[in-house]
C-alpha positions in Angstrom: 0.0 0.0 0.0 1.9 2.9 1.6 5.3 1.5 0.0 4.0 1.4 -3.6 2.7 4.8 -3.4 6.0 5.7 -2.4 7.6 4.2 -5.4 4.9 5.2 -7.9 5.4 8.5 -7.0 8.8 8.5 -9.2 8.3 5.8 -11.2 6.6 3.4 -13.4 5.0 0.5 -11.8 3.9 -2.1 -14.4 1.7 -4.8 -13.5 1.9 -8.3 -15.3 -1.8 -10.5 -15.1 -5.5 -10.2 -14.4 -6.9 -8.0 -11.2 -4.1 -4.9 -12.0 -4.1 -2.6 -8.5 -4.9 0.8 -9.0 -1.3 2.0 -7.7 0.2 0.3 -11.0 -0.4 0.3 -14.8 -1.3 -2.9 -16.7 1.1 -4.4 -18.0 -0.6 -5.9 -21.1 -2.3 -2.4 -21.8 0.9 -0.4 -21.6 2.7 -3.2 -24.5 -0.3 -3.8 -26.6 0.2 0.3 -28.2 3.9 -0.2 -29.2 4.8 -2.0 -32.5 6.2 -5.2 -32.6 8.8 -4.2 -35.4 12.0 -4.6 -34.4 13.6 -0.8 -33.5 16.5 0.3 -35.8 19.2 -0.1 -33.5 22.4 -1.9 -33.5 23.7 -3.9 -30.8 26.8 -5.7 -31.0 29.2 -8.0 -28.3 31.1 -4.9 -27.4 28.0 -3.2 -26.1 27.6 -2.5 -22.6 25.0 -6.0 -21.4 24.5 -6.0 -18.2 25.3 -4.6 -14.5 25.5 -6.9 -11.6 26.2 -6.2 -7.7 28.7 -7.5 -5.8 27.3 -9.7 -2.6 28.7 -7.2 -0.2 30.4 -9.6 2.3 33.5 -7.5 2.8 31.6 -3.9 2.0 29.2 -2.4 0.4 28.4 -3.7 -3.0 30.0 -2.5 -6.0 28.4 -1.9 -9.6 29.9 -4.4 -11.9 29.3 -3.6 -15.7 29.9 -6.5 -18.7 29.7 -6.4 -21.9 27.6 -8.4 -23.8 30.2 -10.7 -24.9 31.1 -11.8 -21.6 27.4 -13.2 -21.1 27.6 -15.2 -24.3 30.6 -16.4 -23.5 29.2 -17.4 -19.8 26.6 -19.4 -21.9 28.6 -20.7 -24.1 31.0 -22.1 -21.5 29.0 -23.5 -18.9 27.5 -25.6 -21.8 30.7 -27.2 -22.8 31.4 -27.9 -19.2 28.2 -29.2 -18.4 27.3 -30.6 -21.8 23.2 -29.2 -21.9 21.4 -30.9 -24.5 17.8 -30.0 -25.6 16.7 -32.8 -23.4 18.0 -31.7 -20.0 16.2 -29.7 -17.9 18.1 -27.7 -15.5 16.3 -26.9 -11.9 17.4 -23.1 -11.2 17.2 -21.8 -7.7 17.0 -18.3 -7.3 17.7 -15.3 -6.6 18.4 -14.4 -10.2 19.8 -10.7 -9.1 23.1 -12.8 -8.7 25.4 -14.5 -11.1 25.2 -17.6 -9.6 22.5 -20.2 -10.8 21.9 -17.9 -13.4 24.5 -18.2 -15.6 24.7 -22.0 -15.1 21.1 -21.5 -16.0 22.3 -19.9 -19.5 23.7 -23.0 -20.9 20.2 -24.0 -21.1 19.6 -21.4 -23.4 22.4 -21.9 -25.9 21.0 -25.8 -25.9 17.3 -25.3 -26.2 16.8 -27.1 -22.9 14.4 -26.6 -20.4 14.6 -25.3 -16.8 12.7 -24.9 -13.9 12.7 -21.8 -11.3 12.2 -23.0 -8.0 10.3 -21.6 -5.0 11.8 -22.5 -1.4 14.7 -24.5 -0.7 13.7 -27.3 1.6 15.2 -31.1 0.5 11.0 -31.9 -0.1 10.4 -29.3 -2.7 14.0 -30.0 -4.2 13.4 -33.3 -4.4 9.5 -33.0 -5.2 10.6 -30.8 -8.1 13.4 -32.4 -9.5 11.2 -36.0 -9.2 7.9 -34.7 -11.2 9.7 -32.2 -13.7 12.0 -34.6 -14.2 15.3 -32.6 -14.0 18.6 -33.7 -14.8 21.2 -30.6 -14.0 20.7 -29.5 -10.9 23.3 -26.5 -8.9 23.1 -26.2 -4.9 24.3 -24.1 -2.1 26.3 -26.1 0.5 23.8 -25.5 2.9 21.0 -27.0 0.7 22.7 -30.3 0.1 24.0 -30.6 3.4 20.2 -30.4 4.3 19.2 -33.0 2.0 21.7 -35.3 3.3 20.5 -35.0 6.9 17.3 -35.1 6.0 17.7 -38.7 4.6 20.6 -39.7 7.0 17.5 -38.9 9.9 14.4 -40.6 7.3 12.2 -37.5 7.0 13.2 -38.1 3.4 13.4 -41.5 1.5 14.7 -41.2 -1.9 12.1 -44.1 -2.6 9.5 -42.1 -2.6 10.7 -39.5 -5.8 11.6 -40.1 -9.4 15.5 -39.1 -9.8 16.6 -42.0 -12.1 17.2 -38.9 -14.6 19.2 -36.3 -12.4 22.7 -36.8 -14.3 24.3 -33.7 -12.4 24.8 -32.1 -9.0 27.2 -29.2 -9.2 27.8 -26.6 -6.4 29.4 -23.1 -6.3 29.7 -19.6 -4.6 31.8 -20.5 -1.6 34.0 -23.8 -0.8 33.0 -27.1 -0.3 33.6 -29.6 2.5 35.1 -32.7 0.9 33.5 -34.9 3.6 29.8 -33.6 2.2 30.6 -34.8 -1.1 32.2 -38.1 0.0 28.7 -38.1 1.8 26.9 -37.2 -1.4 28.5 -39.9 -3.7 27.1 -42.6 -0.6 23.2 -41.9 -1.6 23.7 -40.9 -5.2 26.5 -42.6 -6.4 25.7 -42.4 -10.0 26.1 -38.4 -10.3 28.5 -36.2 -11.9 29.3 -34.0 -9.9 31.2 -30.2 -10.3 32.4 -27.6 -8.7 32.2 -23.9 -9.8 34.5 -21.5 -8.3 33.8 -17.6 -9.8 32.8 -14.0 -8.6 30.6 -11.5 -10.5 33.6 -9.3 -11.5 34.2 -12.3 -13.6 30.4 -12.8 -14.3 29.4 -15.5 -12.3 31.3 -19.5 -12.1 32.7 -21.0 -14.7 36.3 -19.2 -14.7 37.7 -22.2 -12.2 35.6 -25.3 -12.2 36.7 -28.8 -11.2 35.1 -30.7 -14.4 32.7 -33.5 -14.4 35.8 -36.1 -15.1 37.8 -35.0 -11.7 36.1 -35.9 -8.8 38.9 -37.3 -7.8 40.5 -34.2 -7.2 37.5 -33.0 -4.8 38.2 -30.4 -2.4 39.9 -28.6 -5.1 38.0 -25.7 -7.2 39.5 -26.9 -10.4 41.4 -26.1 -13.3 40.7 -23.0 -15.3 37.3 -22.5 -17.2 36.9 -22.5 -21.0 39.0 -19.8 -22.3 39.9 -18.6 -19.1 44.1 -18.4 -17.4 44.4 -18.4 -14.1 47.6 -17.6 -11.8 48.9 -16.9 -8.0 50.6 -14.4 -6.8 52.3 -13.0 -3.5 51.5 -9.2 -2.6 53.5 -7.7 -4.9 51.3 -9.6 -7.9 54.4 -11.7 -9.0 54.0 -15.2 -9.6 54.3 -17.4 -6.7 56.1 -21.1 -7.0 53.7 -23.9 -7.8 52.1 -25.1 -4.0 52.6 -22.1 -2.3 49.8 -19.9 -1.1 48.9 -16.6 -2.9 46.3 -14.2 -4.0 44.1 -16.3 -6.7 44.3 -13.9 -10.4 42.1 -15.3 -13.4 41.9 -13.8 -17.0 39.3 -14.4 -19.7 36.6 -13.0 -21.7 34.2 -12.7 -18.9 36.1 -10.4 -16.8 34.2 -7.3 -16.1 34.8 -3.5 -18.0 34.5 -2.1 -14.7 33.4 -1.0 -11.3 30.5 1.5 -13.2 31.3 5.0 -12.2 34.5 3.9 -9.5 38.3 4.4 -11.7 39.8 4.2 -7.9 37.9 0.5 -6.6 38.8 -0.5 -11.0 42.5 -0.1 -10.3 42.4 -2.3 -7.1 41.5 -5.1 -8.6 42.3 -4.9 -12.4 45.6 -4.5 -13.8 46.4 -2.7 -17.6 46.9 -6.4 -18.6 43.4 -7.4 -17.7 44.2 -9.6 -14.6 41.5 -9.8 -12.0 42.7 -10.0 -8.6 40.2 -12.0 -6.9 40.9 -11.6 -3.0 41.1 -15.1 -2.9 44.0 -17.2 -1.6 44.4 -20.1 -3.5 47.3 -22.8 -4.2 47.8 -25.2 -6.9 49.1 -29.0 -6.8 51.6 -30.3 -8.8 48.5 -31.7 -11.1 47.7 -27.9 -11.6 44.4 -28.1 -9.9 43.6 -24.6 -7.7 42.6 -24.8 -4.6 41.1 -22.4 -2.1 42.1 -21.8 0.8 40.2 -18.4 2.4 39.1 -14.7 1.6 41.9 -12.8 1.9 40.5 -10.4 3.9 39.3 -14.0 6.0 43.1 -15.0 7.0 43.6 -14.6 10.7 47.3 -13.9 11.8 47.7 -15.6 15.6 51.5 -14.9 16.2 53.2 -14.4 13.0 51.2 -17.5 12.0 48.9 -17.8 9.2 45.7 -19.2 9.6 43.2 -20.1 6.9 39.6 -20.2 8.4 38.3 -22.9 5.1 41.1 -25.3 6.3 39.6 -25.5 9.4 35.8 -25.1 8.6 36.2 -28.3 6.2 38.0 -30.4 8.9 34.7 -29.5 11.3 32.2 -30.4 9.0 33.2 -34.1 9.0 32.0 -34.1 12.8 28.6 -35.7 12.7 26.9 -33.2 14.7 28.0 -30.3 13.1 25.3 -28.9 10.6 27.4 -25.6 9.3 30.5 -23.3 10.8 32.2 -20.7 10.4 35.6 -19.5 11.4 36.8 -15.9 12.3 39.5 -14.2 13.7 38.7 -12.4 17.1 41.0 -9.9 18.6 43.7 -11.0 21.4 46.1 -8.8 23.3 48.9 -11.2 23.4 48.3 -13.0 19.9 47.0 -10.1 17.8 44.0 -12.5 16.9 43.1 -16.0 18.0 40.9 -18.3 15.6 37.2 -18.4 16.9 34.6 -21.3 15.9 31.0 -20.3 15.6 28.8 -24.1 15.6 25.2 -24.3 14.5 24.2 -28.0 15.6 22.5 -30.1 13.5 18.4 -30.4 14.8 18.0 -33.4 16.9 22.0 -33.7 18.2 23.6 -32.2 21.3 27.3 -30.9 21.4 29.7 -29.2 24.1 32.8 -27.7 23.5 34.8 -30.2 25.6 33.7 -32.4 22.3 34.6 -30.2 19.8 37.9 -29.4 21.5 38.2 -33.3 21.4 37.7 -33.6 17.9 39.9 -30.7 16.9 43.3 -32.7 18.5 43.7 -33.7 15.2 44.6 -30.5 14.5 47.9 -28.6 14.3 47.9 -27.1 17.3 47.9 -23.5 15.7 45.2 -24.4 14.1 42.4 -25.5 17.2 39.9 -23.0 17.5 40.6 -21.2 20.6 37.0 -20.5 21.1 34.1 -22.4 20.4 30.9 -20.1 20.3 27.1 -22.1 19.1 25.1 -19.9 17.6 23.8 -20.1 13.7 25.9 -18.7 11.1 24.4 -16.3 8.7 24.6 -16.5 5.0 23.4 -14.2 2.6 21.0 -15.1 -0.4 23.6 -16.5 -2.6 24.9 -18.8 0.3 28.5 -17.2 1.5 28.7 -16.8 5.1 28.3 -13.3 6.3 31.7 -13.3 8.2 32.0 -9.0 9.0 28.3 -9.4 11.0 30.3 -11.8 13.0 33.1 -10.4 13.5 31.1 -7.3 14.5 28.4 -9.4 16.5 31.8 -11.2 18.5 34.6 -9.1 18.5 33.8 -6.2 20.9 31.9 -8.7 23.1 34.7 -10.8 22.7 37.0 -7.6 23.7 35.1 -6.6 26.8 34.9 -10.2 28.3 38.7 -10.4 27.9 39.3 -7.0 29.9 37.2 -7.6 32.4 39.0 -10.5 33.0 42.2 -8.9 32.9 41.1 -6.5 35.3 39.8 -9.3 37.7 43.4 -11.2 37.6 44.7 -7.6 38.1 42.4 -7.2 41.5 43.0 -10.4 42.7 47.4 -10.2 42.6 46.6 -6.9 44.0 
């Protein structure tokens, strides 16, 4: 009511179906005057296609502007690395704002395949969907498969009861993936391909790293590069780093963006003259030359000189039964500059206690064993990365007060 007067007060609304409200225009009146001959205007590949937002999980998002050639080419490449065919039908979960499902979505398109949007996420309408539209590509969030998985591993679901003889494909992208799920996966559907997708929208969307359907022997690893993509590592002065060290992840390729839209300064940060996009990633590669992630840069936490990569450790924690999702972040510590912090969200129906999870963790380095295990549930933004700043901001001065006051008890007490 109130919020669409608002908007219709500087704008257009257009209203698409029977029963238009009186605070919008009809859609079908408003097209039905306009001539369905084409306009005389050229568009070509070097146009300006598209602007996308960045997710905003270490600031506030960024305008990202691509040409039109760089969605073709995100088309034409998940295609060949998923190998669409008219007969596929690809189940695409929104949102469709981000580059994500999307542009897996557009290899569908250059095939002349079907897909499906979804509505909701829970394993029943996934597997409801897939079962009577009979899909056969089908891209996740971690925390969507991990769901289905406990949702059979505790029988509110029984793949008995769905039709999913045709689903060919389960691929997964837009933040790492715990090994141990997939192992996991493999046990219930044994018979899937299975990919992994690593990209960002500078570079519009996944496809630039990917694992490939023939290599899930290398899982845990994002991959080689994409269809006409390079890819390379680099310490902080952007040179090349020796194969198996860690660096800051660079790619290369026709899908890398013109620009931040209307920001030279934010451009510069992150794209050389060369056209190398610096990612913020820190990756390293195996003597097969297959990348893997290890953390946000801005996500590596420095405990005494040390480096600590928060993905090492999330992975190793999700093999622990109870353990439905975690993150890891770097809390502030007087002594150590930062200390590695665990935040648990348990799966529904199991009980854990720190002294377990401190248990668990001796298989650790011991630089690497949390130093604080905190159960709460971890936040994730709509395209499924973990919202690690509201953390760090939810835990770090809390986390900075309790420490003081306890300093300034000790203090009393020796007094």
């Amino acid at each position: 009511g109130r919020i669409a007067d608002s908007i219709s007060r500087r704008r257009l609304l257009l209203y698409v179906g029977p029963g238009c409200p009186s605070f919008a225009e009809d859609f079908g009146a408003q097209t039905a005057n306009y001539s369905s001959k084409k306009p005389n205007i050229q568009v070509d590949e070097d146009d300006y296609g598209a602007i996308y937002f960045s997710s905003g999980t270490t600031g506030f998002p960024k305008a990202i502007l691509h040409k039109h050639s760089a969605i073709t080419h995100a088309a034409v490449m998940e295609q060949r690395h998923h190998g669409q065919q008219k007969d596929d039908t690809f189940l695409c979960i929104p949102p469709l704002y981000h580059t994500g499902a999307k542009m897996h979505w557009f290899g569908s398109l250059v095939s002349g395949g079907s897909a499906v949007l979804l509505r909701g996420t829970t394993p029943e309408i996934i597997l409801d969907t897939v079962s009577k539209e009979h899909c056969t590509v089908v891209w996740l969030l971690v925390p969507w498969a991990q769901d289905i998985l406990d949702a059979i591993d505790n029988g509110s679901v029984k793949l008995e009861d769905y039709q999913l003889d045709q689903w060919r494909l389960m691929h997964i992208g837009a933040q790492p993936v715990p090994p141990s799920m997939i192992k996991h996966w493999m046990d219930y559907f044994p018979n899937h391909q299975y990919d992994t997708n690593y990209g960002l929208s500078e570079s519009l969307g996944p496809g630039c790293v990917h694992l490939g359907v023939e290599n899930i022997h290398k899982v845990g690893a994002i991959g080689i590069p994409g269809y006409k993509w390079e890819c390379k590592i680099v310490d902080e002065n952007r040179n090349t780093v020796p194969q198996g060290e860690v660096g800051e992840l660079a790619v290369k390729g026709p899908g890398v963006m013109i620009c931040y839209y209307n920001n030279p300064k934010a451009t510069d940060e992150v794209l050389d003259k060369d056209r190398w996009l610096y990612t913020g990633d820190m990756a390293m590669q195996d003597e097969d030359g297959f990348y893997y992630l290890v953390d946000r840069k801005k996500d590596v936490i420095i405990m005494g000189g040390e480096n600590i990569y928060p993905v090492q450790i999330e992975d190793f924690l999700h093999a622990f039964e109870p353990v439905n999702d975690v993150a890891v972040i770097g809390l502030p510590d007087k002594r150590l500059g930062e200390i590695a912090a665990a935040i648990i969200q348990v799966k529904e129906g199991y009980t854990c206690t720190e002294e377990q999870i401190n248990r668990y963790c001796r298989k650790l380095p011991r630089y690497k064993r949390p130093r604080k295990i905190i159960f709460a549930e971890v936040p994730r933004n709509p395209t499924g990365k973990i919202e690690k700043p509201k953390l760090r901001e939810k835990y770090g001065a809390a986390f900075l007060v309790a420490a003081e006051n306890e300093m300034n008890a000790e203090s009393e007490m020796n007094k």
